[in-house]
C-alpha positions in Angstrom: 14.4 7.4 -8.8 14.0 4.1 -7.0 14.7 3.8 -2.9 17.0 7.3 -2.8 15.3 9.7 -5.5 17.6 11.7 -7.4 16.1 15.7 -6.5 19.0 17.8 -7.6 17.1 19.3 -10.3 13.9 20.0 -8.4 12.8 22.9 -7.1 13.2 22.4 -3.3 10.0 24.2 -2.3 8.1 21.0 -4.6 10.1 18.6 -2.6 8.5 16.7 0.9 10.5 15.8 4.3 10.6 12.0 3.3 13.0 13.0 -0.4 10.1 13.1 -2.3 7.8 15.1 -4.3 5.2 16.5 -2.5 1.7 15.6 -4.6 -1.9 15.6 -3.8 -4.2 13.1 -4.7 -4.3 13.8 -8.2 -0.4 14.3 -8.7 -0.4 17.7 -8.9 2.7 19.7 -7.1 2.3 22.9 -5.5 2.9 24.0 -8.7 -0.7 23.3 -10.9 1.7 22.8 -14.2 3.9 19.8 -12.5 2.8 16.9 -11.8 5.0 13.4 -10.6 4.1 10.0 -10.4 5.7 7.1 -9.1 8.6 6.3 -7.0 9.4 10.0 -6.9 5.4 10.8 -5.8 5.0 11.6 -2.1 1.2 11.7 -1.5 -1.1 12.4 1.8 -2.4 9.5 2.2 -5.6 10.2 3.6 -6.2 6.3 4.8 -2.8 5.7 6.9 -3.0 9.9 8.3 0.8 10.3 6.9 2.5 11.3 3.5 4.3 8.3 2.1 5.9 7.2 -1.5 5.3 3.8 -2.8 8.2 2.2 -4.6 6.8 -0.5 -6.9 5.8 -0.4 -10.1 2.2 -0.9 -9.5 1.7 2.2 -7.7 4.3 4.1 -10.6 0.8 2.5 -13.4 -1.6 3.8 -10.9 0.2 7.1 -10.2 0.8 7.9 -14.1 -2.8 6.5 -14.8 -3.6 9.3 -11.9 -1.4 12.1 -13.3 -1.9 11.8 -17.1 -5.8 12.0 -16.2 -5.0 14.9 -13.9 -3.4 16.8 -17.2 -6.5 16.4 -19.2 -9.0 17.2 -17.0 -10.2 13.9 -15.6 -10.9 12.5 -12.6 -9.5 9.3 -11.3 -9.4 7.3 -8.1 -6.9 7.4 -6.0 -6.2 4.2 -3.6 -4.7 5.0 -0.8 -3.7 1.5 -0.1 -0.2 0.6 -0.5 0.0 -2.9 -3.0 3.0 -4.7 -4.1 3.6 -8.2 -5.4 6.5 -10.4 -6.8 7.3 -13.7 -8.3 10.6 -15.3 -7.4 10.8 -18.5 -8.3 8.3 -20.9 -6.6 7.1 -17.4 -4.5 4.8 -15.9 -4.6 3.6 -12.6 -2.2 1.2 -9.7 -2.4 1.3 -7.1 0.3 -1.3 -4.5 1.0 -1.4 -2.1 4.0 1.3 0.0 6.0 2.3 -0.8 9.3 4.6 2.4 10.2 6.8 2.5 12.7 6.0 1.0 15.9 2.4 1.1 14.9 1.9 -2.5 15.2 0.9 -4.6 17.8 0.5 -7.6 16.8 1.4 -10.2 13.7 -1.2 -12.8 12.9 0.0 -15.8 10.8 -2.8 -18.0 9.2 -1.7 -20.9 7.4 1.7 -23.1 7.6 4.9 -21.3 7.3 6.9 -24.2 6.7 4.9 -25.0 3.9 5.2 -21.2 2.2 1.5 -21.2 2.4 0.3 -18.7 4.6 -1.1 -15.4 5.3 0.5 -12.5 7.7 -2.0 -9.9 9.2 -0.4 -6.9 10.6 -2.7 -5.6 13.6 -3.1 -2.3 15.8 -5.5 -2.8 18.6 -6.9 -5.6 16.5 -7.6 -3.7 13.6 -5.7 -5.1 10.5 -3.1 -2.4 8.9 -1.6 -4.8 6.8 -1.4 -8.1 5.0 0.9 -10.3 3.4 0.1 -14.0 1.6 2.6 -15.7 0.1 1.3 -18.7 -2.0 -2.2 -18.1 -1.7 -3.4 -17.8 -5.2 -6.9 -18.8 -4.2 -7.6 -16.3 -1.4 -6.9 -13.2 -3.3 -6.3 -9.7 -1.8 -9.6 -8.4 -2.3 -10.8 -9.8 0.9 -8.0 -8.6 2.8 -7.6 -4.9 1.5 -11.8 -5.3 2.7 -10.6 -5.8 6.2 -7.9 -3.2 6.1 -10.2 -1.1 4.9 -13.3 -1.5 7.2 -10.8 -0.8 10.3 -12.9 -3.3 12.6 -11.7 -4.5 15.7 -11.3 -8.7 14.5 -10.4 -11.0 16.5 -7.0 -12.6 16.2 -8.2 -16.3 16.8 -10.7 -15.7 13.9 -8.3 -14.6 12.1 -6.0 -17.3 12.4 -8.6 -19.8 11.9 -8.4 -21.3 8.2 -11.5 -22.7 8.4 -13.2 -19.2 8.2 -13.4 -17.8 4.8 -11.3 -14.0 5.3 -14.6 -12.7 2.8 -16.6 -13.8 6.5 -14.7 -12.2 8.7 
């Protein structure tokens, strides 16, 4: 479990390329009697086009919120955006998105760095794939995971411009 999950005792045809185990949407292995959540999930995710494990404790909730649903019967939604937050000491961050490798083109920074106040947009031809604020209680994510989301083309000046509200653009 954690950044290296420990497989041994898996079968190897539940397991995907990236040491995971390979789930759908609802959790579910190949197998329709095992399901995994969390670190040790591997999922499509049908947003970024790739299969991906999130290791964060948010996404292990969402994932067993997911599978235990899956068990009974229920449906649930799955959110194929990445999330992760932490508070160390006068820090605070929250991340949403996936960037990939090389799949970026360009980092936006709104806000002052020096001050720890800011936001980091990650863009692909000017579409926002991720984003990062630390110290921005106010802003929230919600606005942010919206432009992720809506995969417009925005304009990095705009973006960089604090006098815009992120909900505008």
């Amino acid at each position: 479990i954690g950044a290296e999950p420990m497989t041994e005792f898996i079968d190897a045809d539940l397991l995907a390329a990236n040491g995971g185990v390979a789930v759908d949407e609802a959790m579910r292995t190949s197998d329709p009697h095992v399901f995994a959540a969390g670190d040790i999930a591997s999922c499509d995710n049908s947003f970024y086009g790739v299969e991906m494990r999130s290791e964060h404790w948010a996404n292990a909730h969402m994932t067993g919120t997911i599978a235990a649903h899956s068990m009974l019967g229920l449906d649930s939604d799955y959110d194929p955006l990445p999330f992760f937050f932490t508070d160390q000491y006068e820090l605070y961050m929250e991340y949403a998105g996936w960037t990939g490798r090389g799949a970026v083109d360009n980092v936006v920074i709104r806000g002052d760095l020096s001050a720890d106040s800011f936001w980091a947009f990650w863009l692909d031809e000017q579409r926002v794939v991720a984003a990062m604020h630390v110290n921005r209680f106010d802003d929230g994510m919600e606005s942010a995971q919206n432009l992720i989301r809506s995969r417009k083309q925005i304009d990095p000046a705009k973006l960089q411009d604090t006098q815009i509200a992120l909900a505008e653009l």
